[in-house]
N, C-alpha and C positions, 0 to 999 in steps of 0.2 A: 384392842384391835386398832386405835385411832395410834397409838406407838408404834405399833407394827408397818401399819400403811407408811406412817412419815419415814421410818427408818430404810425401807425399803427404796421410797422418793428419794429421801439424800443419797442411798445408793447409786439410783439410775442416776444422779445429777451429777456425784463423782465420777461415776464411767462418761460420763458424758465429756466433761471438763479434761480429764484425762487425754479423750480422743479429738477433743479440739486444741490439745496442745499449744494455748495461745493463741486459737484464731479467733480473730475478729471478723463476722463477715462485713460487720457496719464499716470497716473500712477497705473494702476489697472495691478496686474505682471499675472492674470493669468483666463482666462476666463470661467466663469461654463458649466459645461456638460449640463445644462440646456436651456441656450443660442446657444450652438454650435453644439447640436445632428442636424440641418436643414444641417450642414455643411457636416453630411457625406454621404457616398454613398455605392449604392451597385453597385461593378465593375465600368465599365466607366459610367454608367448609373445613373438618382436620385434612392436615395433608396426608397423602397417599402414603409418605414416607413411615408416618406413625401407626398412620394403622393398620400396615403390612408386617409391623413387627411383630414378634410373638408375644401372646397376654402377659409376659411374665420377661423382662431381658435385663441383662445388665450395661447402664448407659456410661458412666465411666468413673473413673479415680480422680476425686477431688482433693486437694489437703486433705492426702493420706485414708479419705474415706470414700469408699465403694456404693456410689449411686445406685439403687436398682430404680426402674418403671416398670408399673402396674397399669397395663393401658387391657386386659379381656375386663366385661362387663362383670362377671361371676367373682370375678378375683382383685377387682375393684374394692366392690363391696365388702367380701370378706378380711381383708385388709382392712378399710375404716371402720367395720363393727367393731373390730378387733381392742377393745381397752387394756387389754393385758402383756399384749408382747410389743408392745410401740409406745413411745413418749412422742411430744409436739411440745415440748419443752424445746425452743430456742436461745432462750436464754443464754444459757454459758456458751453460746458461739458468736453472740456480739456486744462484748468486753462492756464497757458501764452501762450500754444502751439495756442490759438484760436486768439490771437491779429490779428484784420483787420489790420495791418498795418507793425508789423513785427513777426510776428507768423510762425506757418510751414503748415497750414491749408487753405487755399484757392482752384482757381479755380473755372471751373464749379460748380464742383459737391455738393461743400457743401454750396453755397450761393444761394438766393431767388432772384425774379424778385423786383425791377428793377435794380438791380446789374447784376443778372444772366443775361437778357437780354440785357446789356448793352455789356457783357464781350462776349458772346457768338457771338454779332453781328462781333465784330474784329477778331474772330477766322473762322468764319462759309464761310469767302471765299475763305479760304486756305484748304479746303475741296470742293470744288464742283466740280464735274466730270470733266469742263474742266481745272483747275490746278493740280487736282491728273492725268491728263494723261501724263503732262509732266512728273511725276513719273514712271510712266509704261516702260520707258526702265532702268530706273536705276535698279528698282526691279528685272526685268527679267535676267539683270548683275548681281546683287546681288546675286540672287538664283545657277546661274552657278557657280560663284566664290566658294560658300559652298558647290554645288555638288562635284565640284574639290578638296576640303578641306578634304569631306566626302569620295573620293575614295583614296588619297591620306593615310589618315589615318586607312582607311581599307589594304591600300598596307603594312602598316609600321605594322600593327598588325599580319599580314599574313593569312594563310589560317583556318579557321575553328574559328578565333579569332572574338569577338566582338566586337562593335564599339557604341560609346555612340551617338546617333541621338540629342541629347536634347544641348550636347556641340557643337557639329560638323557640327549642320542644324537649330534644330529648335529656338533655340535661335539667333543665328549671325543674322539670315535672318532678325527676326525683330528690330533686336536691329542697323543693319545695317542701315534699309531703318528710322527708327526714326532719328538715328544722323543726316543723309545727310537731312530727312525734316527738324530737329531743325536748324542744320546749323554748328553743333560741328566741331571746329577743330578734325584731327585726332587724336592731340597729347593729345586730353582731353580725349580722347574716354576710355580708360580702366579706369580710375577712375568711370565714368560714370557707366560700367558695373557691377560691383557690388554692385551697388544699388537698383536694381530689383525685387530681390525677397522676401528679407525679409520682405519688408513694408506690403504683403498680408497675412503674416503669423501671424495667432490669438492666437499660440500655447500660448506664454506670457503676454497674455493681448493686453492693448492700451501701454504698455512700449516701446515695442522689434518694433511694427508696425511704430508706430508714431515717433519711434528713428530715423527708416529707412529714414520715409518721412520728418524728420530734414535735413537730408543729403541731400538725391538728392535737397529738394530745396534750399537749402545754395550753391551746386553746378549751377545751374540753374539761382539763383538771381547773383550769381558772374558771368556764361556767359553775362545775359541781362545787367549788370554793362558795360563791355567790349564793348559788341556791341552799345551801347547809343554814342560809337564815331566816331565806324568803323562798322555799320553794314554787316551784312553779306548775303551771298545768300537763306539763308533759312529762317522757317517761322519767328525767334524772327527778324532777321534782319528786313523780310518783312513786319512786324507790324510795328516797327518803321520808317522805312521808309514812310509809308502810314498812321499814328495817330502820331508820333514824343509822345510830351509829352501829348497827350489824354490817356494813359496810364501807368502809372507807373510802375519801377520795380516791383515792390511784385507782383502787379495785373498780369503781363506780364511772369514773373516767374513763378506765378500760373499755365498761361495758360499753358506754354509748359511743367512742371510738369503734367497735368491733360493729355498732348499728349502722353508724355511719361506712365504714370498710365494707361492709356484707349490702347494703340498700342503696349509697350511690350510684358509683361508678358501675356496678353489673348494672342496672336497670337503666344506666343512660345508654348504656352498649345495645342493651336487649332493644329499648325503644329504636335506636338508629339501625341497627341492622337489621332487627326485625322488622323497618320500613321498608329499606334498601331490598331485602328478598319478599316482603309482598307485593311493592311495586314490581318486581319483575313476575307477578304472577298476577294478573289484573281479574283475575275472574275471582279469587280468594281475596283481593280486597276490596269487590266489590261486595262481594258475600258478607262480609263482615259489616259494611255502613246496610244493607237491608235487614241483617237479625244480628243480633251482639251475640243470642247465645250460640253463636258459633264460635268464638272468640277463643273460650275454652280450649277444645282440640288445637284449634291453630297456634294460640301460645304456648302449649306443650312442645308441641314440633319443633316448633321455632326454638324454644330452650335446650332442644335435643340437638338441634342441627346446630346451632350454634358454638354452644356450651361456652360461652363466655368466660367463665372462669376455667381458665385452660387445666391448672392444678392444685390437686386438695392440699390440704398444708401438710407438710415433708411430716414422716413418720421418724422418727430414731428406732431400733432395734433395743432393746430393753436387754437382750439376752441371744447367744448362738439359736439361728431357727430354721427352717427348711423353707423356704419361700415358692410352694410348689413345685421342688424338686432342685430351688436352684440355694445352698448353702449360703447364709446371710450371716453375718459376724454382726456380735452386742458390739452398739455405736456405727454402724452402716444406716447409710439414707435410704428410706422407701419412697417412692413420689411416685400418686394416684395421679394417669394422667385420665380426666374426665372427659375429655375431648373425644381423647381414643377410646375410652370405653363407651360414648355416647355413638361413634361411629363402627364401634367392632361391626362383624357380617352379624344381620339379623339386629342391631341396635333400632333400626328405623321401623322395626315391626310392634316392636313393645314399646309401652308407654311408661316403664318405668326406669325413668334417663336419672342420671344422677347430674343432673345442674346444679342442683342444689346441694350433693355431696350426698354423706350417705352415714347412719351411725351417729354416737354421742356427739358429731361436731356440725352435724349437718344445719345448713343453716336456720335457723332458728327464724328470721325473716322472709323466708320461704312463701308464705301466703299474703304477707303484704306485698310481694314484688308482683305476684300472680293478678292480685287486685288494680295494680296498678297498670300491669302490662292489657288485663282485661279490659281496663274503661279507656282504657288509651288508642288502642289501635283504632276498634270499630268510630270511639268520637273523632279521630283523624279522616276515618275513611268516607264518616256522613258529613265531616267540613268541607273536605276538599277531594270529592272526586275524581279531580282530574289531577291528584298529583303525581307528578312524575322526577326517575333522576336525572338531573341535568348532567350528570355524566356515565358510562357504563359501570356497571361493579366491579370490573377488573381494572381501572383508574382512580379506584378508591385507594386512599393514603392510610393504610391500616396500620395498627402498631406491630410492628417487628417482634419484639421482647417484651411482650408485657404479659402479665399473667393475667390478666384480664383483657379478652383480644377488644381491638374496638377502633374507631374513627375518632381522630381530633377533629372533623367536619364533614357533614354529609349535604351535597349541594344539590336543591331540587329547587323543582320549576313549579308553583303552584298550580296557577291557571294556566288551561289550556289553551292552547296558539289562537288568535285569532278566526286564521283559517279553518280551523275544526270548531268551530262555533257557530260558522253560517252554514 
């Protein structure tokens, strides 16, 4: 069985290679408007434009291959359960960057079962409810630490001045509780942080992204190098400690690369724009500093409306298939867009949004974002009740092209004006 699977892999990866005919997307400086109009929005919300289209269309002709989007709810899903007629194998469309063995490309996300399934199995117990609780004080520390950072910094700007939330809270928070799970020494840690945001930014192609994701995992294979002799208290140490050499650097690299990819940058978006639209809803943020366990429902929402992660990672076509009706050719692109299926008619009534994706790929960090999004909001809303935006949400500077939507800065006003205090 284990020859049959691989033989079948080298197949898709031949057809694959074949219909990439020489592309590199890592070198591609600039991505069409063709490609990236899914990418934009209207305000924090998807735009109208996407999700008036029908659940199933075809978006355009790329190097020679035929995009579709999957934006109905129904057909979302059914597409990422799907492990049989789709690969997320990227590889052979971005030239050395794809090498299985010392490339920049791994992880979960872009490899097929039985590799995925193998890599997933090592990762998947440093996620379940009872290891993430041992988390749940640090985070709760964490989050105080950036309140204090955030009123501190509001002290030093003085009265009437604004304060960036994005530098000051939403960022630290998760970039904070990531390190202490990877296990990063402190003294790595700012190198580390400037690695975050570029890799989701599509403004210059597959260059500027995939440059990004050179770095951090060059960073990352150099920690798991390290810890192969001194492990450490957190997840790469606790892999090695419990699979030793059942794992290799790159593979092991990968993974905590894909922790860092998946528990960043979404949860610094979700913390700033999920402030941005409960501040314009003052009675829901009040709610939330008088009982936390309201937190729950509204962080759903908030994941729903949002959907941060704009789209699930591209599918390949393994084989000719029917794509509800619409004729898909083996080596065509499928792209789940999550936005649109969190907003289809009738999204806002159910609670089951796919933010977190959906099927074998779905994010696997799913419940520590939720933990974090939970003790986050409500301890903001009992620091600072009176916080507000120093500018309207339709003067936010939102990313254009990113796959993950979100603010390089969200500027509020802590305390309330003098005048409203006497």
């Amino acid at each position: 069985m284990s020859a049959l699977l691989d033989a079948l892999r080298g197949r898709v990866r031949r057809l694959l290679l074949r219909r990439a005919g020489g592309i590199d997307l890592s070198k591609l400086s600039q991505v069409p408007e063709s490609l990236a109009w899914p990418l934009q929005r209207d305000g924090l919300g998807a735009s109208a434009r996407l999700v008036e289209q029908p659940p199933v269309f075809r978006l355009t002709s790329f190097l020679g291959m035929t995009v579709w989007v999957v934006s109905g709810p129904e057909e979302s899903k059914a597409v990422l359960a799907d492990a049989t007629s789709y690969s997320t194998d990227i590889r052979p469309f971005v030239g050395e960057r794809g090498s299985t063995t010392d490339g920049d490309i791994g992880g979960l996300g872009f490899t097929d079962p039985p590799e995925h399934t193998r890599l997933r199995r090592l990762l998947t117990p440093e996620f379940t409810m009872r290891r993430l609780e041992r988390l749940r004080p640090r985070v709760a520390r964490i989050v105080d630490e950036q309140l204090d950072a955030l009123a501190a910094r509001a002290e030093q700007a003085g009265p009437g001045e604004s304060v960036d939330l994005v530098r000051d809270f939403a960022f630290p928070v998760p970039f904070s509780v990531i390190c202490e799970l990877l296990g990063l020494p402190t003294e790595e840690r700012d190198r580390f942080r400037e690695l975050g945001t570029a890799r989701f930014d599509v403004t210059y192609g597959g260059s500027g992204s995939l440059g990004a994701v050179s770095e951090s995992r060059m960073f990352l294979k150099e920690a798991t190098r390290r810890q192969r002799t001194d492990p450490g208290e957190g997840l790469i140490g606790q892999i090695i400690r419990e699979h030793g050499d059942e794992i290799n650097d790159f593979d092991l690299a990968g993974l905590a690369d894909g922790v860092f990819t998946g528990g960043l940058e979404t949860t610094a978006s979700m913390l700033a724009l999920g402030t941005a639209v409960l501040l314009e809803d003052p009675d829901t943020y009040a709610a939330l500093a008088d009982d936390a366990s309201r937190a729950e429902p509204v962080v759903e929402e908030l994941l729903r409306y949002l959907s941060v992660v704009q789209v699930a990672f591209p599918r390949f076509a393994r084989h000719d298939l029917d794509l509800f009706g619409h004729p898909v050719r083996a080596g065509d692109v499928v792209i789940c867009s999550l936005a649109g299926a969190n907003h289809h008619v009738g999204a806002a009534a159910s609670r089951q949004h796919l933010a977190f994706g959906h099927g074998f790929h779905r994010c696997v960090g799913a419940e520590l974002a939720r933990m974090e999004l939970r003790t986050a909001f409500p301890a903001l809303a009992r620091r600072f009740p009176d916080l507000r935006l120093a500018v309207p949400t339709s003067q936010l500077e939102v990313r254009q092209r990113s796959l993950v939507f979100g603010v390089d800065a969200l500027p509020v006003l802590v305390h309330a004006p003098a005048s409203a205090q006497t």
